[in-house]
NUBAMI-57942 format. One line per field, with one value per residue (C-alpha): residue in one letter; residue number from 0; z negated, x negated, y. Coordinates in Angstrom, 2 decimals, decimal comma. Layout:
NUBAMI-57942
type [A  ...] $
seq [NUM  ...] $
z [Z  ...] $
x [X  ...] $
y [Y  ...] $
This chain:
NUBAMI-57942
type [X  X  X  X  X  X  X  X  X  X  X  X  X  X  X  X  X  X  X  X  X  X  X  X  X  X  X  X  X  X  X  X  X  X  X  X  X  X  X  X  X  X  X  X  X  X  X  X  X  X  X  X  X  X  X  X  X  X  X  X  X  X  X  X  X  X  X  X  X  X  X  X  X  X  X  X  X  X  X  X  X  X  X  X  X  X  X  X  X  X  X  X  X  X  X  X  X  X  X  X  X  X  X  X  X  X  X  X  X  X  X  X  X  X  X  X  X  X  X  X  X  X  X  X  X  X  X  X  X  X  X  X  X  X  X  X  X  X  X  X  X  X  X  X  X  X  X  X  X  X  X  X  X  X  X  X  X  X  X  X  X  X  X  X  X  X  X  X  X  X  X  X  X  X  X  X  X  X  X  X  X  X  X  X  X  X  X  X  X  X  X  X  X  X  X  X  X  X  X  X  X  X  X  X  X  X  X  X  X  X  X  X  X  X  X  X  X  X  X  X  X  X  X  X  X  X  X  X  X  X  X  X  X  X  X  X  X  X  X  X  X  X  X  X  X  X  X  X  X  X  X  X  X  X  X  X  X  X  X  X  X  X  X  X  X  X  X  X  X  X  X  X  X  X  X  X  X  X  X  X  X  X  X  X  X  X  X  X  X  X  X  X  X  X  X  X  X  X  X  X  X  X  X  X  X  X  X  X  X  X  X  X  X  X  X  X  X  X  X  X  X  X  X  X  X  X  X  X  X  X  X  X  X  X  X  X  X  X  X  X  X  X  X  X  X  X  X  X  X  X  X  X  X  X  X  X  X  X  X  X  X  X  X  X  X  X  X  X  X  X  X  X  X  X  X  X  X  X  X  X  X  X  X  X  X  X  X  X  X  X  X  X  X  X  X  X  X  X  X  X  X  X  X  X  X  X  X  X  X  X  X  X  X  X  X  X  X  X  X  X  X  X] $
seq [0  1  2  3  4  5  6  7  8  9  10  11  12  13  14  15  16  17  18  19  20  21  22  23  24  25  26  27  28  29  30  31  32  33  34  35  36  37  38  39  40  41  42  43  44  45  46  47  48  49  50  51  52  53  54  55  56  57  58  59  60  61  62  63  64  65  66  67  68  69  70  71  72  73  74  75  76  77  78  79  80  81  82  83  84  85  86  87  88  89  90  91  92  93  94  95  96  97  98  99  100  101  102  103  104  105  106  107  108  109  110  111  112  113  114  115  116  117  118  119  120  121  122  123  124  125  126  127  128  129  130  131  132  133  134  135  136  137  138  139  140  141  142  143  144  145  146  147  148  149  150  151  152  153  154  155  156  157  158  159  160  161  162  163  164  165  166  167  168  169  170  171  172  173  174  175  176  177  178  179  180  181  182  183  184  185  186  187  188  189  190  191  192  193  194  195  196  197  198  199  200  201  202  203  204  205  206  207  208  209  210  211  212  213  214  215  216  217  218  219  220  221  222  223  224  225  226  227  228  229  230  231  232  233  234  235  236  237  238  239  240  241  242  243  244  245  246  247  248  249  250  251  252  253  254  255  256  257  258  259  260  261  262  263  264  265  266  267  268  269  270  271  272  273  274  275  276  277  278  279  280  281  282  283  284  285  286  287  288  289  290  291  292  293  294  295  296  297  298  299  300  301  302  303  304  305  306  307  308  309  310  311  312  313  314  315  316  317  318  319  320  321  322  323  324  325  326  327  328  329  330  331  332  333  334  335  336  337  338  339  340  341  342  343  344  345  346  347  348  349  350  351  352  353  354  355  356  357  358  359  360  361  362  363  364  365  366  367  368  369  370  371  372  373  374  375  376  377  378  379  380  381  382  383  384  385  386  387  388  389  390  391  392  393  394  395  396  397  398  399  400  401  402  403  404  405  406  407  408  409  410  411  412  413  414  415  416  417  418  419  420  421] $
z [18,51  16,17  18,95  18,99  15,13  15,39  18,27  16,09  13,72  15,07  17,11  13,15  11,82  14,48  14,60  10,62  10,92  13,74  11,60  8,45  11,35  13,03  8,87  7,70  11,19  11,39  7,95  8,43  11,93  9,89  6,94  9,63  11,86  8,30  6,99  11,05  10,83  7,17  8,48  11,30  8,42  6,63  9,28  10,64  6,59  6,54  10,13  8,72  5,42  7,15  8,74  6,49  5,60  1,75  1,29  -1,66  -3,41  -1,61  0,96  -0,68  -2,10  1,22  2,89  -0,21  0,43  4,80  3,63  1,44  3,98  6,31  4,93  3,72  7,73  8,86  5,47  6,92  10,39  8,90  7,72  11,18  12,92  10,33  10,36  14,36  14,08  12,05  14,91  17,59  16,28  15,67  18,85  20,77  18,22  19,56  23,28  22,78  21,31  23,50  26,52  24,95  23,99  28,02  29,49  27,37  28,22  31,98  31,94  30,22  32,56  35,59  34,02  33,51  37,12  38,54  36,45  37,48  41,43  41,19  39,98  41,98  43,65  42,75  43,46  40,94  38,14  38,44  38,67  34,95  33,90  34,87  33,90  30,28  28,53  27,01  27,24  24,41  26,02  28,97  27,61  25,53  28,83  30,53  27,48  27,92  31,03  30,62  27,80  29,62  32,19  29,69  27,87  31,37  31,51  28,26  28,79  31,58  29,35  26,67  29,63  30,95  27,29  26,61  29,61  28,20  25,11  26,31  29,10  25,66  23,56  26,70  26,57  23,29  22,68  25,82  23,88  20,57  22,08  23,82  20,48  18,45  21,10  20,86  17,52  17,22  19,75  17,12  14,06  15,90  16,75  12,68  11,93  13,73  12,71  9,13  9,78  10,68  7,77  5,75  6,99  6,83  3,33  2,42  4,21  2,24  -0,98  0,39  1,10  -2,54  -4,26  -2,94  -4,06  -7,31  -9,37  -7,29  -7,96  -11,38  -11,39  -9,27  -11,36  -14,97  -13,29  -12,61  -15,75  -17,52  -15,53  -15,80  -19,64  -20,19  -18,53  -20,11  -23,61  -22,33  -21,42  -24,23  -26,80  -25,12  -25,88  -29,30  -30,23  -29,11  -30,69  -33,99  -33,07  -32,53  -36,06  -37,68  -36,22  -37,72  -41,16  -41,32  -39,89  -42,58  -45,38  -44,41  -44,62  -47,85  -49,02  -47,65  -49,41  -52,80  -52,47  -51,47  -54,40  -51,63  -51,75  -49,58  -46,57  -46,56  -44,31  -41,24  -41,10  -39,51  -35,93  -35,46  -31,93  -29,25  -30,21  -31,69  -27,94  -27,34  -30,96  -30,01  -27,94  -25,07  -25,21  -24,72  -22,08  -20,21  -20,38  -19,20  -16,42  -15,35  -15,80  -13,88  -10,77  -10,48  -6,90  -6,23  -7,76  -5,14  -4,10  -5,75  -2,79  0,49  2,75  1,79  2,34  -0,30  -0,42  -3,38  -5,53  -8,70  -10,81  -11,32  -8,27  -8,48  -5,68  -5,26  -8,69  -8,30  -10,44  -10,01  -11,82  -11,19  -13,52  -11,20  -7,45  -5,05  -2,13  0,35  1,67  3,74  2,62  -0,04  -0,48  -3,11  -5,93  -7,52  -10,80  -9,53  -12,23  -14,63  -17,98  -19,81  -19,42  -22,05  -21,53  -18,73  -18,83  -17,35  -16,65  -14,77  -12,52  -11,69  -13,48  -15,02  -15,86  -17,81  -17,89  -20,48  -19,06  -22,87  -23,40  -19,72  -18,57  -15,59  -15,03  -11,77  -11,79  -9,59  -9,39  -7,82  -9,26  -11,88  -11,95  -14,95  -18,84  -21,66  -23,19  -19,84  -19,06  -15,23  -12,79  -9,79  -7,05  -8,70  -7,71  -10,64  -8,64  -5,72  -4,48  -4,79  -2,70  -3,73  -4,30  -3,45  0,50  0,90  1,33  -0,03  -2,73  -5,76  -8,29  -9,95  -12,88  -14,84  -18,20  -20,62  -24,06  -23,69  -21,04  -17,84  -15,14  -11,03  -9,32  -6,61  -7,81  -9,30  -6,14  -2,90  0,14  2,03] $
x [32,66  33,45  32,30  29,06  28,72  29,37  26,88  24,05  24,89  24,61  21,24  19,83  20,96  19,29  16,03  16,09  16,36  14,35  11,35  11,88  12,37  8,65  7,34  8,24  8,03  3,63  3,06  4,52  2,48  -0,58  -0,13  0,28  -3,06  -4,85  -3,76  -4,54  -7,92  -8,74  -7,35  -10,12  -12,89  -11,69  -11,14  -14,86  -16,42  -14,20  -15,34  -19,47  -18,82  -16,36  -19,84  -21,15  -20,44  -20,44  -16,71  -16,86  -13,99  -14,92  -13,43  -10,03  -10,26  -10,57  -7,94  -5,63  -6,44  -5,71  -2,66  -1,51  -2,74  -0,93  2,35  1,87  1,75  4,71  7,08  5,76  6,92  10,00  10,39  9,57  12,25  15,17  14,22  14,08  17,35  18,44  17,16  18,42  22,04  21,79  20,54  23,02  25,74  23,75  24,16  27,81  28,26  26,29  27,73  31,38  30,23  28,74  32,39  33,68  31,92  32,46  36,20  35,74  33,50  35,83  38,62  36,71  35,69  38,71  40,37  37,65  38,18  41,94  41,17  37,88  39,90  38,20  41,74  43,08  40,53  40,90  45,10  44,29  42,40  44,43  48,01  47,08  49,44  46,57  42,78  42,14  43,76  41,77  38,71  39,28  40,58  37,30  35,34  37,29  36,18  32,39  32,49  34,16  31,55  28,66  30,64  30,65  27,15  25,84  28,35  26,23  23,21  25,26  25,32  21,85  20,96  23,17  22,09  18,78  18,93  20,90  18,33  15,77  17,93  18,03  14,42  13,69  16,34  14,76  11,20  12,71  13,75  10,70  8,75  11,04  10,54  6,47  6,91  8,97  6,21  3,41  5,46  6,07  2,20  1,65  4,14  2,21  -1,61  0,06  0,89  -2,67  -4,03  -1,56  -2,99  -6,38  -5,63  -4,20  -7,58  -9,94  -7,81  -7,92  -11,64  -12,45  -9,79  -12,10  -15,44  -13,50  -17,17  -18,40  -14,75  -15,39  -19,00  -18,15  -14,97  -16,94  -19,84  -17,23  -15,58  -18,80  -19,68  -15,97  -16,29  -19,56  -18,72  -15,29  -17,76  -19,74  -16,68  -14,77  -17,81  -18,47  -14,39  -14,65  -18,02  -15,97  -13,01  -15,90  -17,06  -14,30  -12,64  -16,30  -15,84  -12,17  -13,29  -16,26  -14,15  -11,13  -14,77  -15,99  -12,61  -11,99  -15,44  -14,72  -11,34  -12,75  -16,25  -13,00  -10,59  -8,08  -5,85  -6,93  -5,30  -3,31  -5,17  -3,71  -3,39  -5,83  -4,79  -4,48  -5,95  -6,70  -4,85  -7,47  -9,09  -6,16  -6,73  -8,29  -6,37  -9,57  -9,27  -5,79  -5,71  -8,38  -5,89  -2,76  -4,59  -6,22  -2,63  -1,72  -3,63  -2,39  -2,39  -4,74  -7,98  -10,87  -12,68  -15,67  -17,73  -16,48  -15,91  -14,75  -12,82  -11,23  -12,25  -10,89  -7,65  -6,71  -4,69  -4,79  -4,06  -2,57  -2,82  -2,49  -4,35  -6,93  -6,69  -9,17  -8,35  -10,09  -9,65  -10,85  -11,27  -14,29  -15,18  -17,14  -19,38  -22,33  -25,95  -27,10  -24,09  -23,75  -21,23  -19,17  -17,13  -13,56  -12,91  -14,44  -15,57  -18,42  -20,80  -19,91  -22,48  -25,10  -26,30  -28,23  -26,32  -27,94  -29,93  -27,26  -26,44  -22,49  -21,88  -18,48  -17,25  -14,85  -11,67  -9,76  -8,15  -8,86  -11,97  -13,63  -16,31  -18,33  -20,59  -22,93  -24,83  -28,38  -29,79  -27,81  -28,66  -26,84  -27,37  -25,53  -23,35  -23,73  -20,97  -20,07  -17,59  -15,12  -16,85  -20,54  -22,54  -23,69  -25,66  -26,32  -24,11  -25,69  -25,75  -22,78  -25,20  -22,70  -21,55  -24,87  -23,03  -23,28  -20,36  -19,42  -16,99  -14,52  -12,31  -10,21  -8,77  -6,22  -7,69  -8,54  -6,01  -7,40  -5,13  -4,52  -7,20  -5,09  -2,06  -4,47  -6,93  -5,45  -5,38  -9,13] $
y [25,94  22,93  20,65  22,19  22,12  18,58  17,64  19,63  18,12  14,68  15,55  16,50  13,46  11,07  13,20  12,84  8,88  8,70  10,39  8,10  5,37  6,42  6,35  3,11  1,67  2,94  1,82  -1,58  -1,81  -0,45  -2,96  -6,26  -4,91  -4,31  -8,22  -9,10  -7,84  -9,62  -13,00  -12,63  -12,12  -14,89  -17,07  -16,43  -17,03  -20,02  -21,72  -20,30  -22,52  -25,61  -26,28  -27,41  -31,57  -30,78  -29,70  -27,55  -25,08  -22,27  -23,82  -24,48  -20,80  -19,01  -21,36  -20,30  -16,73  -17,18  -18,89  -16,02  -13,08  -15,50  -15,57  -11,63  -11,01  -13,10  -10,98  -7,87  -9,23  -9,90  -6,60  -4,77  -7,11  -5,63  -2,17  -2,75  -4,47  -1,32  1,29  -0,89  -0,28  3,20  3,77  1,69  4,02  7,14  6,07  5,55  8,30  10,75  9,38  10,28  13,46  13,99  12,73  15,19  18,10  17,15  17,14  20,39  22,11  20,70  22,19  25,23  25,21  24,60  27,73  30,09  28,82  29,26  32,87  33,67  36,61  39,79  41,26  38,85  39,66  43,04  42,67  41,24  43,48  46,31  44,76  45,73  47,47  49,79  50,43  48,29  45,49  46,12  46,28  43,13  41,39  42,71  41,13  37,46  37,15  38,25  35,59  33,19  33,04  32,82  30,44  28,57  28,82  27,27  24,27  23,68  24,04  21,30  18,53  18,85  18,79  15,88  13,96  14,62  13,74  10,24  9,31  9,71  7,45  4,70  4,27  4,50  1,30  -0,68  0,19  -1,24  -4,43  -4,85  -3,93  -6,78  -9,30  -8,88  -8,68  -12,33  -13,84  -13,26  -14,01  -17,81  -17,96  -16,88  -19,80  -22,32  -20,75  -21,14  -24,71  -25,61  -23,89  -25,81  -28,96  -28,16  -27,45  -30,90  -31,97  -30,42  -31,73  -34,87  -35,10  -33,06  -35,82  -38,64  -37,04  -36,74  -36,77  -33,92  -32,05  -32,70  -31,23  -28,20  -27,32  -27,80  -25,33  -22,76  -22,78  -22,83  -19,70  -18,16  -18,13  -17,28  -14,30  -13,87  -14,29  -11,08  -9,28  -9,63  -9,21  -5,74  -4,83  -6,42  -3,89  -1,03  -2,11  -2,30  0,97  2,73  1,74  2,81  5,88  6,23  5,09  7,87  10,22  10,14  9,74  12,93  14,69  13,41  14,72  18,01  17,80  17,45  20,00  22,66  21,46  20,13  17,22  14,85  13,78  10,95  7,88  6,78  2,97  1,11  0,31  -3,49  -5,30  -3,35  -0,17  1,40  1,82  4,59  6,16  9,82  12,36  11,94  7,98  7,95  10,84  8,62  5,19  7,17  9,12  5,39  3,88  6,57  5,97  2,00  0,94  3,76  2,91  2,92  -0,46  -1,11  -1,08  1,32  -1,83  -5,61  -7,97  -9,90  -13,98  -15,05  -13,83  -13,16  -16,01  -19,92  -21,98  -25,65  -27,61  -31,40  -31,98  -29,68  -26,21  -23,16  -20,16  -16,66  -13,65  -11,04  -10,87  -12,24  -9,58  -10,19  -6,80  -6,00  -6,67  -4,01  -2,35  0,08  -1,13  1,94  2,67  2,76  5,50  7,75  5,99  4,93  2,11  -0,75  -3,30  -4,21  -7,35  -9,77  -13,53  -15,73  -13,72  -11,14  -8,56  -8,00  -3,87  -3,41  0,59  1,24  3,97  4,15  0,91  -0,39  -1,87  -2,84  -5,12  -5,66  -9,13  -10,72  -7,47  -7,46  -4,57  -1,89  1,54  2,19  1,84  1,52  4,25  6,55  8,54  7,69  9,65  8,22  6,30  6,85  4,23  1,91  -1,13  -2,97  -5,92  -9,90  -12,58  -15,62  -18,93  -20,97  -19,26  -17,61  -14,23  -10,52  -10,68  -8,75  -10,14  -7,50  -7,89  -5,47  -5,69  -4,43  -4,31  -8,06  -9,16  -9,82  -7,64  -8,34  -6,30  -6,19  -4,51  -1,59  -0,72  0,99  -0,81  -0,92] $
């Protein structure tokens, strides 16, 4: 009976890790054929823009971004190859182990076989039955042997089970070292893609280091176009910072004036808040940041398909520095550009010839640029995924793009660590 405890136990305890296994194992596959299939969009925008003679930054910014998808892919690979590592042991433990358990339970059933043959008499069986000293004993003799033949019976029932259960565990190793060996075949033809992309890198530095004028003149246009739009943004969070402290102040006037017409003391007044706290001052605002804060690394996309050309941060390479506060995605023609959360419309306006919408969410904001058309106004209360405009066309690759930033009171935040994966 213990023996059986113990080989249930042991059949829970490998169908437990092979679940969590089967978990971790699909999302990891899922995350390397998602970065597979965004490598293949970048690659094709990168071969569309490479030819053209005028090297430009947009080519160093979607090499950075295959370079970083690139080495994403071969980390996740990495990852795979321990966890198959992992399940490769356990099942090579579980083979062992279920072929000692099936030796086992063979000696056992041979002895049991070669007890019931030495007393297959019917004559003998019923000599010990009826060489009880009492009925009792009789009947409890009578009962051994009834059990001992069903107890014959589902030991048969253990070893086909075991055998079972062992010729499962056999294939399911050879399939994990055939699935690690795939697995280390792509990772070494990553490596060397990576390698190339590496060197076309240093290329494209190269060739922008020695049209160092035109560097110069594309790097001054997008800083002149980074903070004129950084001006907007942070203009439209200053005003509500404004507005929101105007509020306060006429809120703690009227109480005091109702205070005095009813003979009241008046309440004492809360300090001013200082920077951006004042965006979290109400029960509703701050309800609004936590539930935003809340949903971190589940936001929805701004537009329902993308892929991402350009990533958040400063980038330093050989000399040259680009820095982008937001992230550049690349979508189909006339797609519809959505609030990634419920807010309200901060500021539409017109830059350029595109149009920049900011939606306040408490103290967070987000602000979605190079608009072609917004269908939304000032001070308008929107809801999740609502659509607030239609997505423009990138001067510079000719493409559908929208650029998306998102911002902590006036710190600009990683887009990327806040929306879900596409």
């Amino acid at each position: 009976m213990m023996k059986l405890k113990k080989t249930l136990l042991l059949l829970f305890f490998v169908m437990f890790t092979i679940h969590g296994f089967a978990q971790s194992s699909a999302e990891l596959k899922r995350r390397r054929d998602k970065i597979t299939s965004e490598l293949e969009k970048l690659n094709d925008e990168y071969t569309r823009i490479s030819s053209d003679k005028k090297t430009s930054l947009k080519q160093l910014s979607l090499l950075k971004a295959q370079i970083d998808l690139r080495e994403e892919k071969i980390k996740t690979a990495n990852s795979e190859i321990r966890l198959l590592d992992h399940q490769i042991s356990d099942n090579s433990n579980n083979v062992r182990s279920l072929q000692s358990q099936l030796d086992q339970l063979k000696k056992e059933y041979a002895a049991m076989v070669l007890f019931a043959f030495r007393n297959q008499s019917a004559y003998n069986k019923l000599m010990f039955v009826f060489a009880a000293s009492d009925f009792n004993q009789a009947y409890k003799r009578l009962k051994y042997m009834q059990q001992f033949g069903d107890y014959r019976r589902r030991q048969a029932g253990y070893i086909e089970g075991t055998q079972k259960d062992l010729h499962i565990k056999i294939i399911e190793l050879d399939h994990n070292k055939k699935e690690k060996n795939n697995i280390l075949i792509d990772q070494e033809k990553e490596k060397e893609k990576l390698g190339k992309e590496k060197d076309n890198q240093a290329e494209v530095v190269n060739t922008l280091s020695k049209q160092e004028k035109l560097t110069k003149n594309q790097i001054a246009k997008q800083k002149k176009a980074r903070d004129q739009l950084n001006r907007a943004i942070s203009n439209a969070i200053r005003r509500e910072i404004e507005e929101e402290r105007r509020k306060a102040a006429e809120e703690a006037r009227i109480a005091a004036a109702k205070a005095k017409a009813e003979n009241k003391p008046a309440a004492v007044a809360k300090p001013a808040s200082k920077g951006t706290d004042v965006l979290s001052a109400t029960p509703e605002a701050a309800k609004l940041s936590n539930d935003f804060l809340g949903n971190r690394g589940r936001l929805p996309w701004p537009v329902a398909n993308g892929v991402i050309v350009g990533r958040f941060g400063m980038t330093y390479i050989q000399g040259i520095k680009t820095e982008n506060p937001g992230v550049d995605i690349k979508t189909n023609a006339g797609a519809a550009v959505r609030s990634v959360f419920s807010g309200e419309v901060s500021k539409v306006e017109n830059v350029d010839g595109s149009y920049l919408v900011v939606i306040r969410h408490g103290e967070y904001f987000t602000a979605y640029i190079n608009l072609r058309s917004a269908s939304v106004t000032k001070g308008q209360k929107v809801s999740l995924k609502q659509t607030i405009g239609v997505a423009g066309v990138d001067p510079e690759s000719g493409d559908t793009q929208v650029h998306f930033e998102l911002w902590k009171g006036f710190t600009p935040q990683n887009p990327q660590s806040w929306i879900a994966e596409n």
